[in-house]
ZAKEFI-912307 format. One record per atom (N, C-alpha, C): residue in one letter; x, z, y. Coordinates in steps of 0.05 Angstrom, whole numbers, plus 32768, in hexadecimal, padded with zeros to 4 digits. Layout:
BEGIN
AXZY/...
***
This chain:
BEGIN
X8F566DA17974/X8F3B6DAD796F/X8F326DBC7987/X8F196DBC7990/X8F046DC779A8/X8F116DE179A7/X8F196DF579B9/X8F0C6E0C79B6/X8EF56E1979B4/X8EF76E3779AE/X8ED96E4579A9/X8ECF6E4779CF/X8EB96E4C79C8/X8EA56E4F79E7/X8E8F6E6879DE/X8E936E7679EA/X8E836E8C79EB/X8E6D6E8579F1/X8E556E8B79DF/X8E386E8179E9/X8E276E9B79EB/X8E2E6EAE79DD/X8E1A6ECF79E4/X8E236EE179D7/X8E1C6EFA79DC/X8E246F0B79CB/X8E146F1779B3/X8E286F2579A3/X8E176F267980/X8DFD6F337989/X8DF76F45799E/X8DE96F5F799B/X8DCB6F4879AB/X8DCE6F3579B3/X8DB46F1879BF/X8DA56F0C79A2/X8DB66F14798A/X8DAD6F037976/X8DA56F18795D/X8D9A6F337961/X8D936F3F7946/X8D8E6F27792A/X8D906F397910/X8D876F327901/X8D6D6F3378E7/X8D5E6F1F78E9/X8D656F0878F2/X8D5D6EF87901/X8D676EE7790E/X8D616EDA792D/X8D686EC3792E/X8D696EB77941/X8D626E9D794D/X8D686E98796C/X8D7E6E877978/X8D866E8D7996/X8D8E6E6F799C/X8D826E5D79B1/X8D906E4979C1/X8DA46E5279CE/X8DAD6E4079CC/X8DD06E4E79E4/X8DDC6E2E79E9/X8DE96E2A79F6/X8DF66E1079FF/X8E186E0F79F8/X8E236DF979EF/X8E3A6DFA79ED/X8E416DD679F5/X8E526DDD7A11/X8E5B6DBF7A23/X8E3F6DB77A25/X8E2D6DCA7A2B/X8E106DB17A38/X8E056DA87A25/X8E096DAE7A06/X8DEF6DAB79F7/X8DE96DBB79E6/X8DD06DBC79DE/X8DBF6DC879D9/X8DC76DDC79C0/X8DC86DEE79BF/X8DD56DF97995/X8DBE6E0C7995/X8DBB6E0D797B/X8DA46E24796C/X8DBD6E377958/X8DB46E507968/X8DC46E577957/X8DB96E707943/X8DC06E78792D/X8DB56E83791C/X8DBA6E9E7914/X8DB26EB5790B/X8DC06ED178FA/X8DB06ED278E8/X8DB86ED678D2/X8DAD6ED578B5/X8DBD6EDC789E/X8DAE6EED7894/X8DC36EFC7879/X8DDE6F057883/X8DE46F0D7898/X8E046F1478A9/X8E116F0578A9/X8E096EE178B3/X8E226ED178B8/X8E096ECD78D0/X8E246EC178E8/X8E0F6EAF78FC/X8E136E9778F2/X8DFD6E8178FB/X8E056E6078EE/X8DFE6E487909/X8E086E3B7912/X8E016E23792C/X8E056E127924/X8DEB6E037935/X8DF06DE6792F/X8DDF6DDD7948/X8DE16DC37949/X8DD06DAD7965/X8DB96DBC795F/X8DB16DC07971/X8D906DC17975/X8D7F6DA77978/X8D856D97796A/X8D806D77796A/X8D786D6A794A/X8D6A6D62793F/X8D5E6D547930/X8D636D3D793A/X8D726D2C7924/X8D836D1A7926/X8D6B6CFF7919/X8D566D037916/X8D436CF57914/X8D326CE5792D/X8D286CFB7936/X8D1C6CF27956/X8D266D0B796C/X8D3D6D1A796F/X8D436D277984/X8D316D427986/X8D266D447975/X8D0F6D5C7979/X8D246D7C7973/X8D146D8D7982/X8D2E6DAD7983/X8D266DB47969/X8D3A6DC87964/X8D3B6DCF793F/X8D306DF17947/X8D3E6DFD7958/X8D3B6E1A795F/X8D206E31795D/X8D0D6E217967/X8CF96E327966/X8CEB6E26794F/X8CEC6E16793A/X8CE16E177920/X8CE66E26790C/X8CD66E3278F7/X8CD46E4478E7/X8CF06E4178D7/X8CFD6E5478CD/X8D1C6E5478C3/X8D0C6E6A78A9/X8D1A6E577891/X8D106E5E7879/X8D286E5D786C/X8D346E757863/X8D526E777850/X8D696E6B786F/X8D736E53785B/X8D8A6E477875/X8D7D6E24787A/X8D656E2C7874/X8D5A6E0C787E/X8D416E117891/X8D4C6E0078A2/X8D356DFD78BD/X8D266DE178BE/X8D136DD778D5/X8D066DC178D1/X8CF86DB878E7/X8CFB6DA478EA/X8CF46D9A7908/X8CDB6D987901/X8CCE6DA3791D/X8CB36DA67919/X8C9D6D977928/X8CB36D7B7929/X8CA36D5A792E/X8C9D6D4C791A/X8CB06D457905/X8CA26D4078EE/X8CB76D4878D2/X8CC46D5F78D5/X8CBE6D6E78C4/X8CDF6D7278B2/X8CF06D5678C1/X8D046D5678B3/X8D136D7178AF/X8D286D79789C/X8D326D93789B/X8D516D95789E/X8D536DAB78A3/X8D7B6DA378A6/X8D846DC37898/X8D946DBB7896/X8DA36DDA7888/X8DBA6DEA789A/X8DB66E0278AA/X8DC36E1778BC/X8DDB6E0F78B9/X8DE86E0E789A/X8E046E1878A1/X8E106E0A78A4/X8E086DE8789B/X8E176DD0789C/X8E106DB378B0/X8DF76DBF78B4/X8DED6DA778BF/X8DDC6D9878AC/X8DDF6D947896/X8DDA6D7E7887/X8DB96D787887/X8DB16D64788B/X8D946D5C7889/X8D8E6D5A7870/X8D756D69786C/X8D706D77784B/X8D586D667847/X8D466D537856/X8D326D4D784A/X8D296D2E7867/X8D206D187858/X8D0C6D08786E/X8D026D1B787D/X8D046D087896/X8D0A6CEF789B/X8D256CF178A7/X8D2C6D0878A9/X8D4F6CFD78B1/X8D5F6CFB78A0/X8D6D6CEC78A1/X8D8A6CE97891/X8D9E6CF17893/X8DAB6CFA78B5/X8DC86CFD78BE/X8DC46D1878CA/X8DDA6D2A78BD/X8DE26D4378CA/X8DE26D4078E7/X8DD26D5E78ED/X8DDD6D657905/X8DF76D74790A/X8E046D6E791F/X8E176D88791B/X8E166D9C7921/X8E336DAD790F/X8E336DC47906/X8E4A6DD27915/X8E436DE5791F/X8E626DF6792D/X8E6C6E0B7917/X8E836E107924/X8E8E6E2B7919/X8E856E427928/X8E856E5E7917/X8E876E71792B/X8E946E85792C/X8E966E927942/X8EAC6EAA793D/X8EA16EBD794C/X8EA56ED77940/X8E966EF5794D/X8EB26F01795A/X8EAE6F097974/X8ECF6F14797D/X8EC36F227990/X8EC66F3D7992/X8EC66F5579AC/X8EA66F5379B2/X8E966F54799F/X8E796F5B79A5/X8E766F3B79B1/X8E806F2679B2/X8E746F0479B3/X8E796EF479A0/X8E5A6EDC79A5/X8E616EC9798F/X8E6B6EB579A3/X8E7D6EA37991/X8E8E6E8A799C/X8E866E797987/X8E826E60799A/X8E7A6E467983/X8E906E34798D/X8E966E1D797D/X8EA86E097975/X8E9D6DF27965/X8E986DE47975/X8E916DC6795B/X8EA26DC2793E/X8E926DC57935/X8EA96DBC791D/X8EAB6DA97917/X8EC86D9E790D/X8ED26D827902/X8EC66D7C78E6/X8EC16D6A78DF/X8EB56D5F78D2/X8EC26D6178B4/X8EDC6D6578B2/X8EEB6D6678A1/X8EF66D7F7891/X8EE76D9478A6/X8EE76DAC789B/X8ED46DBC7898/X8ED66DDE788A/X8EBE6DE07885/X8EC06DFA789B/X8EB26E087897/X8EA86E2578AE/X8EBF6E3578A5/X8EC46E4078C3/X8ED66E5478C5/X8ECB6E7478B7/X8ED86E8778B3/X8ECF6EA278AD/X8ECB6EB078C9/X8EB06EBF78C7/X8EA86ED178DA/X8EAF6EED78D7/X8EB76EFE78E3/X8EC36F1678EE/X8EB66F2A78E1/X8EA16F1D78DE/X8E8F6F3078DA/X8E806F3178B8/X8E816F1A78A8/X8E7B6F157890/X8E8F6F0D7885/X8E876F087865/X8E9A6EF57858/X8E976EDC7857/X8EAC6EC57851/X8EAA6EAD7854/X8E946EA37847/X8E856E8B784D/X8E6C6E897844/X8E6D6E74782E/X8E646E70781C/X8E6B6E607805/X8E6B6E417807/X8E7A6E3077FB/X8E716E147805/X8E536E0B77FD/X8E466DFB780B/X8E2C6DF9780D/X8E276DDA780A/X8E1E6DC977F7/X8E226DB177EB/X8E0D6DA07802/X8E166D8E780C/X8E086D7F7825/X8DF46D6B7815/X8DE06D68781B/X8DC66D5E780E/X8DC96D477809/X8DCA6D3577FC/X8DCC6D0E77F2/X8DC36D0177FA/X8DD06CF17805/X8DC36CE1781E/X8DCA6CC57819/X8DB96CAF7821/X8DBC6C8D781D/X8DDA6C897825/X8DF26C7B781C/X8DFD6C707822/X8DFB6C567836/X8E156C627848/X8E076C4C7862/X8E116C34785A/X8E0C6C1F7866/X8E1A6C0A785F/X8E2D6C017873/X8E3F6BEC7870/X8E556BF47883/X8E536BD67891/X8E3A6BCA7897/X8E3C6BBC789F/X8E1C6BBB78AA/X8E136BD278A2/X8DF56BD178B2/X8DFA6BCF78CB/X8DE26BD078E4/X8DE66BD978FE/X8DC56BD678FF/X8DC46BDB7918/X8D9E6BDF7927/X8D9A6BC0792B/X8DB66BAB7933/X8DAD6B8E7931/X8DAB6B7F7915/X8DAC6B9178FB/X8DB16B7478EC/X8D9A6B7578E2/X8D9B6B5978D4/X8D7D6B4A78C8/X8D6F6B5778B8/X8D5E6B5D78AE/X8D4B6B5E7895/X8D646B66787B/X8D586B70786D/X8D646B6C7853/X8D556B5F7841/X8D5D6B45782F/X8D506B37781F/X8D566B36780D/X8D4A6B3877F3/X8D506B4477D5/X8D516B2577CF/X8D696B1D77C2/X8D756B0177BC/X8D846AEE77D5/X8D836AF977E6/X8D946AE777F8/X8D796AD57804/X8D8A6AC77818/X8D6F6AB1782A/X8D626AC0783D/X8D4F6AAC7840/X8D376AB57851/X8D256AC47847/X8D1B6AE47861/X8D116AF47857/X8CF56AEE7844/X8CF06AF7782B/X8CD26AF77819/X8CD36AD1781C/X8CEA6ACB7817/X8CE56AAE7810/X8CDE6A9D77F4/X8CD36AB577F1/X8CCA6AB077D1/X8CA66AB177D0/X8CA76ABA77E1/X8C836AC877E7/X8C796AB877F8/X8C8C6AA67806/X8C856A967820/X8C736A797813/X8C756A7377FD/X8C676A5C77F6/X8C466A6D77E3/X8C3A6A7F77E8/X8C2A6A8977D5/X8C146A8A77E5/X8BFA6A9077D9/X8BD86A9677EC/X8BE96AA87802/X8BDB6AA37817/X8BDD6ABE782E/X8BC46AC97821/X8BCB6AE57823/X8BB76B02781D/X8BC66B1B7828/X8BB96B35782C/X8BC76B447836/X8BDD6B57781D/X8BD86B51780C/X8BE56B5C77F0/X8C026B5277F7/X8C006B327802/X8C106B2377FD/X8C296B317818/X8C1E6B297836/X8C246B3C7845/X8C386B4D7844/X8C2C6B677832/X8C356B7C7830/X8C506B767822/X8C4D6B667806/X8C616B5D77F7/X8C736B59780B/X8C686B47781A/X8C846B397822/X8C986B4F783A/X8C826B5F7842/X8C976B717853/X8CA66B857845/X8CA56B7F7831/X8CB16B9A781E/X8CD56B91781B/X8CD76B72782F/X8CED6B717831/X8CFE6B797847/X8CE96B8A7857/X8CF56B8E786E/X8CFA6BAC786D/X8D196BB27874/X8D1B6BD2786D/X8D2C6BDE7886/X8D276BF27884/X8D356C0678A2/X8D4B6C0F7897/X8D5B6BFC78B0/X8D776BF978AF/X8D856C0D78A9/X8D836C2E78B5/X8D836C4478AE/X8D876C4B7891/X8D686C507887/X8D636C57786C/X8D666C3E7855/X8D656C27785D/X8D656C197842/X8D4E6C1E782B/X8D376C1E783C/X8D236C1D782C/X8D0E6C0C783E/X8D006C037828/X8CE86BEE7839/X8CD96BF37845/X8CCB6BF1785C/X8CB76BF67870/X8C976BFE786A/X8C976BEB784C/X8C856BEE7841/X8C7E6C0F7830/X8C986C0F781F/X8C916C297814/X8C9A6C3E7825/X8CA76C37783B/X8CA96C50784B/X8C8D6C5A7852/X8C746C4C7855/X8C616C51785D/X8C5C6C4B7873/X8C716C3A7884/X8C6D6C3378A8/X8C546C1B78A4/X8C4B6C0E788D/X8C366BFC789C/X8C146C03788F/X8C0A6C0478AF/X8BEB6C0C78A9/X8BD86BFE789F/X8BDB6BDE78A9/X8BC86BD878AA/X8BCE6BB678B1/X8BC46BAC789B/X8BCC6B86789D/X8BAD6B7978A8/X8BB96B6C78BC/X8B996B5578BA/X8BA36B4278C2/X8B906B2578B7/X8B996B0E78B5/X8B7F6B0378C3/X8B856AE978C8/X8B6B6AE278D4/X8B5E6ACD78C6/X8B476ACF78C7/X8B356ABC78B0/X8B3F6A9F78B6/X8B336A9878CE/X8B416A7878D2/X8B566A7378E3/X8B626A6378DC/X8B836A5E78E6/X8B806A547909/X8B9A6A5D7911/X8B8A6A4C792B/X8BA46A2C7927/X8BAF6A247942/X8BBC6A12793B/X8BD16A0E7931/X8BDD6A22792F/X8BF56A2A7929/X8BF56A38790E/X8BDF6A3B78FF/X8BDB6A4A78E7/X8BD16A7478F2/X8BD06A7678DE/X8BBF6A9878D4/X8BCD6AA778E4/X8BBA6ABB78F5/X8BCA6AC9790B/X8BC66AE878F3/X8BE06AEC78F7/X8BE16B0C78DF/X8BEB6B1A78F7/X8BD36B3378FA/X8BDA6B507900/X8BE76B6378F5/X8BF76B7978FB/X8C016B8F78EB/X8BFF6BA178FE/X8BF76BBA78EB/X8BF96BDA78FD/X8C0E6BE178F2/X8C286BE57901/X8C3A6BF478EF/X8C416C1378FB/X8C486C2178FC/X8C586C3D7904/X8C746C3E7907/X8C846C547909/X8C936C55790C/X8C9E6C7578FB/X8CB56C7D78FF/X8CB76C9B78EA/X8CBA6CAA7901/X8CC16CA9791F/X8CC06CB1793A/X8CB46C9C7951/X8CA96CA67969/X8CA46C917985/X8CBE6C89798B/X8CD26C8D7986/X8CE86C8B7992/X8CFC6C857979/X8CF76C7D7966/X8CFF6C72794D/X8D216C57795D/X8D326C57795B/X8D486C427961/X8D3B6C267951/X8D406C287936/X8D436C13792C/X8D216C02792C/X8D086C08793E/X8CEF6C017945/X8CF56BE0794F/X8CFE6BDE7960/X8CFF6BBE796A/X8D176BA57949/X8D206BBA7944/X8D276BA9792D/X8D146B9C7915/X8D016BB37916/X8CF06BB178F6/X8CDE6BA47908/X8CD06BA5791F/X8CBE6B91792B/X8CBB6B737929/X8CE36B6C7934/X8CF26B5A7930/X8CE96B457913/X8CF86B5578FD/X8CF76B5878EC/X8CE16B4E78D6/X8CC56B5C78DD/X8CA46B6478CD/X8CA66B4178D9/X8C9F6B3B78F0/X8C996B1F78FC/X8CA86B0B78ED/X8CBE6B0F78F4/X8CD36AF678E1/X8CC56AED78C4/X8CC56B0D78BC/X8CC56B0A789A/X8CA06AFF7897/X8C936B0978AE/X8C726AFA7895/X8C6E6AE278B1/X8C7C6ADA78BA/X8C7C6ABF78D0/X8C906AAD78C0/X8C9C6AAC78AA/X8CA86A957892/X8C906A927889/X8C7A6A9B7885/X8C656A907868/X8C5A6A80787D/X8C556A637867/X8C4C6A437870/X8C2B6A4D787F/X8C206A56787C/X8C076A55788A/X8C026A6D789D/X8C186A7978A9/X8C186A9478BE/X8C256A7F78DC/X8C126A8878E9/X8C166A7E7903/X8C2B6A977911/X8C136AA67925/X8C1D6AB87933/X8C216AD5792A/X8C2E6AEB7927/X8C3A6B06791A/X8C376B13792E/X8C1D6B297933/X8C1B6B3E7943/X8C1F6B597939/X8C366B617941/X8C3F6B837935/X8C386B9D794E/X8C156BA47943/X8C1C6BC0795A/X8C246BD4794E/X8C2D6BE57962/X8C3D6C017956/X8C286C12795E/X8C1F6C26794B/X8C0E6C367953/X8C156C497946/X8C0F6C6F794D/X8C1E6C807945/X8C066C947947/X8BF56C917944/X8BDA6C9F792F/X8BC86C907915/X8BCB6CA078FF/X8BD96CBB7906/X8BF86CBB78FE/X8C076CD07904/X8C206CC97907/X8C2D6CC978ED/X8C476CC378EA/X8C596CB578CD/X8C5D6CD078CB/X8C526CDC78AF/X8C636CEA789E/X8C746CE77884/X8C836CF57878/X8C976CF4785E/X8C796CEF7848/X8C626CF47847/X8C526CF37830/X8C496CDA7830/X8C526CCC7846/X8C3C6CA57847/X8C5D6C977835/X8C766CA4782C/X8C826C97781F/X8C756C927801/X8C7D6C8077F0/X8C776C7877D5/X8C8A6C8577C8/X8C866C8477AA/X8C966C98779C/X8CB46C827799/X8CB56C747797/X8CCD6C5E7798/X8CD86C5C77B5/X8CD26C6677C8/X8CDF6C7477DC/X8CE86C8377DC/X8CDC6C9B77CA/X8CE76CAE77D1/X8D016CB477B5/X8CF96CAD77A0/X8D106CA5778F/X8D276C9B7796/X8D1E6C7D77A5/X8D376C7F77B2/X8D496C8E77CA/X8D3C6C9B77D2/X8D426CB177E8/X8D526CC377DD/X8D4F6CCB77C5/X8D4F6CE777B4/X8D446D0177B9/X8D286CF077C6/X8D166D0F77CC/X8CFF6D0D77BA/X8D026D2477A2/X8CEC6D28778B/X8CDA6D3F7791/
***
């Protein structure tokens, strides 16, 4: 296990407060509240955005890019759009300093010198990953086959469209593109050219810097470039106005388990 690393002393962090400090060159936010200190990444594990100087309400903070939340003492991501803990250190108060320590994953927080041990703190419910996802694999298609290969013989319309991308879901979350709210805007073109119906899409993204973006691009194209009368699949990404947690559908968010 790491040793502790002294990052400041108690008397830099009244209560209650809020302090960047670095431990091995990255970034920690570290916390005093109710007489425990609490650290964790200063990193939003969504799009990289700092946690530190956003408003700290109880033991939950919130990135103040788009809004995701994490919880002080554990890390745990408490709300969209992130899903995966940041990490969490230990801390320890010794001779007027605090010392931080990454903590192992397998355990929980050490006791501080200075309080009592802090109670276990239930980490928020999060999608099971799949153990065979990655940022390269295909589409997910409800029945097996080829993506919306059920929709692929029907009128082109933009209803239809939409339908059909509802097979396409981020790899990540395991929910569809559609009810995540990433697509703005379908257009099709009145007359075909030679190759059949050139379909536009505005889609978004949940960050500019989103990983799994060239997959669902990938992806959106494949799945409405199967229907018999779609020629060419133009996907722009545009990010006004930008993706929030409210453009999800309630069957997103059900399945999320955010009510």
């Amino acid at each position: 296990m790491a040793e502790f690393t002294r990052v400041a002393d108690v008397s830099e962090l009244p209560e209650p407060g809020k302090l960047l400090v670095e431990v091995d060159g990255d970034p920690v936010a570290l916390f005093h509240i109710d007489g425990h200190f609490h650290a964790i990444d200063d990193v939003c594990t969504h799009d990289g955005g700092p946690l530190v100087d956003s408003e700290l309400v109880d033991h939950t903070i919130a990135c103040p890019r788009h809004g995701a939340k994490f919880d002080i003492r554990t890390g745990a991501a408490l709300s969209m759009p992130a899903i995966r803990a940041t990490r969490a250190y230990d801390v320890k108060l010794e001779s007027g300093g605090i010392f931080l320590r990454l903590r192992e994953a397998s355990t929980g927080p050490v006791s501080q010198t200075t309080a009592s041990a802090m109670p276990a703190v239930p980490v928020a419910a999060q999608p099971a990953a799949s153990p065979t996802a990655s940022t390269t694999a295909p589409a997910t298609v409800a029945g097996g086959g080829n993506a919306a290969s059920g929709l692929a013989e029907q009128a082109l319309s933009e209803d239809l469209v939409r339908e059909m991308l509802k097979e396409v879901k981020d790899p990540e979350l395991f929910v569809n593109i559609v009810d995540l709210g990433l697509i703005y805007n379908v257009t099709i073109a009145s007359e075909p050219a030679d190759n059949g119906r050139q379909v536009a899409i505005d889609m978004t993204m949940t960050s500019p810097a989103c990983p799994a973006g060239p997959q669902l691009i990938a992806d959106t194209k494949r799945t409405v470039g199967s229907h018999r009368d779609v020629g060419d699949v133009e996907v722009r990404i545009v990010m006004e106005p930008p993706w929030t947690p409210d453009r999800m559908t309630d069957a997103a968010r059900d399945q999320l388990g955010i009510f």
